[in-house]
C-alpha positions as CSV (number, residue, x, y, z in Angstrom):
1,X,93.2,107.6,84.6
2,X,90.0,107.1,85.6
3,X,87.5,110.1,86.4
4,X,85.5,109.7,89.4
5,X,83.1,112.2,90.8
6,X,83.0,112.0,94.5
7,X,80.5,113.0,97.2
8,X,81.6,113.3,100.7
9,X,78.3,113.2,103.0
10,X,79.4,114.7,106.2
11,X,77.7,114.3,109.3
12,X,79.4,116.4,112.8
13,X,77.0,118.4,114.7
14,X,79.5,121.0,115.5
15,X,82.1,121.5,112.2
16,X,83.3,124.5,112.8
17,X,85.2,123.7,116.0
18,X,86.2,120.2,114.9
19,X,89.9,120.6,114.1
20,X,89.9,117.1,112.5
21,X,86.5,118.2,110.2
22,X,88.2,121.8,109.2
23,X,91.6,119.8,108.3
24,X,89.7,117.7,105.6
25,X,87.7,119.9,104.0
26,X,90.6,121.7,103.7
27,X,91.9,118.5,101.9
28,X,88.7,118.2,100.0
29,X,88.8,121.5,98.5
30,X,91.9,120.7,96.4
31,X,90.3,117.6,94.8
32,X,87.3,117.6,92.5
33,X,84.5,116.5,95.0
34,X,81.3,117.7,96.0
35,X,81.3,118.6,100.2
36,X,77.8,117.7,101.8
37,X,77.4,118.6,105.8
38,X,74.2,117.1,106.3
39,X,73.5,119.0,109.7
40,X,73.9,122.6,107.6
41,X,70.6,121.0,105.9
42,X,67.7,123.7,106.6
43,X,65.1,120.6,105.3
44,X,66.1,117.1,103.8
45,X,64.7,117.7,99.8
46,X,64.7,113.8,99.5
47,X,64.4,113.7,95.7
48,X,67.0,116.2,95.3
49,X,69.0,113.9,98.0
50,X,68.9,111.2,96.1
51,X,69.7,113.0,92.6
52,X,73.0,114.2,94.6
53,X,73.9,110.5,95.5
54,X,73.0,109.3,92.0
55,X,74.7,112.0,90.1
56,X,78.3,110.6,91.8
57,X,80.4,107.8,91.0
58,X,82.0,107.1,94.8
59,X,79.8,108.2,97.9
60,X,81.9,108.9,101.3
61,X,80.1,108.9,104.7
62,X,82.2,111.1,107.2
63,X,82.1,112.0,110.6
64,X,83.4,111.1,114.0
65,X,82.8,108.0,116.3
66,X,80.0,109.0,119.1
67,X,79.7,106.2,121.2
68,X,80.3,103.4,119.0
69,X,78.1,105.1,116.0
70,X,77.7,108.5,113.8
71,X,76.7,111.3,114.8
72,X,72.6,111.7,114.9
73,X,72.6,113.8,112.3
74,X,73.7,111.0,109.5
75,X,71.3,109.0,111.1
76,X,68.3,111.2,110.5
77,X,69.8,111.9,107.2
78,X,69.9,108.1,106.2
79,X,66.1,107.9,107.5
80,X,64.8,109.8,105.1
81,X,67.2,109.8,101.9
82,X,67.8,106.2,101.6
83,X,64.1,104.6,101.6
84,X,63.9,101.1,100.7
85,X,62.7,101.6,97.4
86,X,65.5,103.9,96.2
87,X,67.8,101.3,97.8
88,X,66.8,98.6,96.6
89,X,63.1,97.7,96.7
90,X,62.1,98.9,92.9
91,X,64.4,96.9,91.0
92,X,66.6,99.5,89.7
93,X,69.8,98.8,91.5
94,X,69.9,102.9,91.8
95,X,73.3,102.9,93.4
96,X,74.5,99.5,92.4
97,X,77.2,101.0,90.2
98,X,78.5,103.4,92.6
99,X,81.5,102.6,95.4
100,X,81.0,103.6,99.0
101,X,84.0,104.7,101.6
102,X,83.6,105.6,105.6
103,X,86.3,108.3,107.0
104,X,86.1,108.0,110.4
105,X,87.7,109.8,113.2
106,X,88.4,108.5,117.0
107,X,89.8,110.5,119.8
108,X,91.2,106.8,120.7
109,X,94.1,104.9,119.5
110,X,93.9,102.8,116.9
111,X,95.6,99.6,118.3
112,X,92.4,100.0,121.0
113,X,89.9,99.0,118.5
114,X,91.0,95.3,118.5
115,X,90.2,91.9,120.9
116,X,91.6,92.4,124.1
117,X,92.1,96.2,123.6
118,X,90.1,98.7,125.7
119,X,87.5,99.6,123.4
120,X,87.4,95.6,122.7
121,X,85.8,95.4,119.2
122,X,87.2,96.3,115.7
123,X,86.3,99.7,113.7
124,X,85.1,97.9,110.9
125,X,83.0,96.2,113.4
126,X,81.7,98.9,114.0
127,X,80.9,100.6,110.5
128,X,78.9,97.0,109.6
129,X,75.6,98.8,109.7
130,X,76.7,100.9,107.0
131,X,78.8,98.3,105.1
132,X,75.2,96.3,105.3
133,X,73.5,99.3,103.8
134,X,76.2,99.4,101.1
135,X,75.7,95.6,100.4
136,X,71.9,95.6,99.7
137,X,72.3,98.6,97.3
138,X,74.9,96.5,95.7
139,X,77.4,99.0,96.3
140,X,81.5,98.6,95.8
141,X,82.9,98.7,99.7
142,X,86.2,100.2,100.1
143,X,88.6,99.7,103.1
144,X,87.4,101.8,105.9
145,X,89.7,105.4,106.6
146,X,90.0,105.8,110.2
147,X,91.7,108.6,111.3
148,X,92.9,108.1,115.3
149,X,93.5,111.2,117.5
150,X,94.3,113.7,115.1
151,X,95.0,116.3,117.5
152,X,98.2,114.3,118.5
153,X,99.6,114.4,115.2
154,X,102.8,116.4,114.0
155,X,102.9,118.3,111.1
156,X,104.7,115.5,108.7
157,X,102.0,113.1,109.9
158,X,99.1,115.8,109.0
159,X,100.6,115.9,105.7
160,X,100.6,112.3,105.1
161,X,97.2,112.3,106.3
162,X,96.4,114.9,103.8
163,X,97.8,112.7,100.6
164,X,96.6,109.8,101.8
165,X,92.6,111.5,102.2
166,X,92.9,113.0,99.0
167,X,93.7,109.4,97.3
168,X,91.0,108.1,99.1
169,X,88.5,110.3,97.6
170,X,89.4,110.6,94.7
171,X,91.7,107.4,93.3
172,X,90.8,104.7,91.3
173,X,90.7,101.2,93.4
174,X,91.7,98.8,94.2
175,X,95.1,100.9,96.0
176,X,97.4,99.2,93.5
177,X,100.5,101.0,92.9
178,X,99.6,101.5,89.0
179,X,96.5,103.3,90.7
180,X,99.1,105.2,92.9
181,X,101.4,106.3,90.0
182,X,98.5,107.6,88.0
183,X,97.1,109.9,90.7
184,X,100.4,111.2,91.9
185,X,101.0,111.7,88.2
186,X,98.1,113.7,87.4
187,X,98.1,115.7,90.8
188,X,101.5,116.9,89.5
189,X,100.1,118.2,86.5
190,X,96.6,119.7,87.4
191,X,99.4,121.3,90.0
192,X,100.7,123.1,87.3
193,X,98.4,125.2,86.4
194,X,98.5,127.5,89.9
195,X,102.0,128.1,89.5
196,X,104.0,130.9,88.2
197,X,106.7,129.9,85.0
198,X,109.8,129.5,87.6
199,X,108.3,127.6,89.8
200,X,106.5,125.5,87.4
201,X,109.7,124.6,86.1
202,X,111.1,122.7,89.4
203,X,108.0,121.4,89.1
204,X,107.7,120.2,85.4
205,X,111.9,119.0,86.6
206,X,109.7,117.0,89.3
207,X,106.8,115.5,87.5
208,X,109.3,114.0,84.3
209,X,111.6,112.5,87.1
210,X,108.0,110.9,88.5
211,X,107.3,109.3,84.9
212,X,110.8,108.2,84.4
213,X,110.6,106.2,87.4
214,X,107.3,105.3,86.5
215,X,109.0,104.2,83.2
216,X,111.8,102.2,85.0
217,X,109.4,100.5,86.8
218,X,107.3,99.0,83.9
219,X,110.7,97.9,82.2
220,X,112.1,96.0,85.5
221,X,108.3,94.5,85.2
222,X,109.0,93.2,82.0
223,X,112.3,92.1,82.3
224,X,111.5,90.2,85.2
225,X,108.8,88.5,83.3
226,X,110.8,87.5,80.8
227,X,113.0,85.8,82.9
228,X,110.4,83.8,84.6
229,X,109.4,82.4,80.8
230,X,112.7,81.5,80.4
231,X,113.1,79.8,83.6
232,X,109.6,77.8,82.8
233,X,111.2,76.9,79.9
């Protein structure tokens, strides 16, 4: 499995009363990544800014949608950190190996982010500012996270929400299911190390049942290509 160090860059000018914001950093904590809440900034060290982003392998901009846009904060933050010449204007392609994600949250629906909905314009749309950024610095682009009125969802919902952030920030793309099995894989184990010896058990019971399937699952591959050779035969 591939191990990626991640930076979340997290722009919302009032985080502590941001349900959404509280529930992912939540999420964050339990994964391997570095937290940055630009606004919590006293001064913006460029240099050590730009250290920060070049130190990681996959670099997340987060924060909610304020009138078509993020926050002013990120903007100001942007400004300064990402001068033309650390982008791209010295010829050392200083984040060109690096992959770069948007989590996004709306207090609208998603299905109104579309032609002929209400907000009448696409959330990728949207993010292409950033997605242009990401392009001149020769940067990876993942598939936009958009999280859509959190406040309205119930607690199975938050918890898919949870898995689905953590793999975000933290698996190896593209979202194949190989990529799938080996994070769900190693979450199991790195699990295993915070529990006690009975309950580690169910979950060792839970984990070998994972890479059986897992197992399954590459035979049926093979066995299905073998019967396509012998059908092009």
């Amino acid at each position: 499995m591939l191990i990626l160090k991640t930076l979340v860059v997290v722009s919302h000018p009032e985080i502590n009363n941001s349900q959404t914001q509280q529930f992912l950093l939540q999420g964050a904590k339990l994964q391997d990544v570095t937290w940055h809440h630009v606004e919590e900034l006293e001064e913006i060290d460029v240099e050590k800014e730009q250290a920060l982003l070049m130190a990681n392998d996959r670099i997340i901009f987060q924060f909610p949608l304020y009138w078509y846009a993020a926050p002013a904060g990120l903007k100001n933050w942007e400004d300064k950190v990402l001068t033309r010449n650390f982008v791209y204007g010295d010829g050392d392609d200083n984040l060109g190996d690096k992959e770069f994600g948007i989590v996004v949250s709306t207090g609208m629906p998603l299905k109104e982010f579309q032609r002929g909905g209400s907000e009448n314009i696409t959330i990728d749309e949207i993010m292409a500012p950033y997605f242009a950024i990401a392009d001149r610095a020769k940067m990876k682009i993942l598939p936009t996270f958009t999280i859509a009125q959190f406040q309205y969802l119930n607690d199975q919902e938050q918890m898919q929400l949870l898995i689905d952030y953590q793999r975000f920030l933290t698996q190896e793309y593209p979202d194949t299911l190989a990529h799938r099995q080996e994070w769900f894989e190693q979450e199991f184990a790195d699990r295993f190390k915070n529990f006690d010896e009975t309950t580690c058990t169910e979950c060792e019971t839970i984990l070998n049942t994972f890479i059986q399937q897992k197992e399954d699952i590459d035979q049926l591959k093979s066995t299905i290509s073998l019967i396509k050779q012998g059908e092009d035969e």
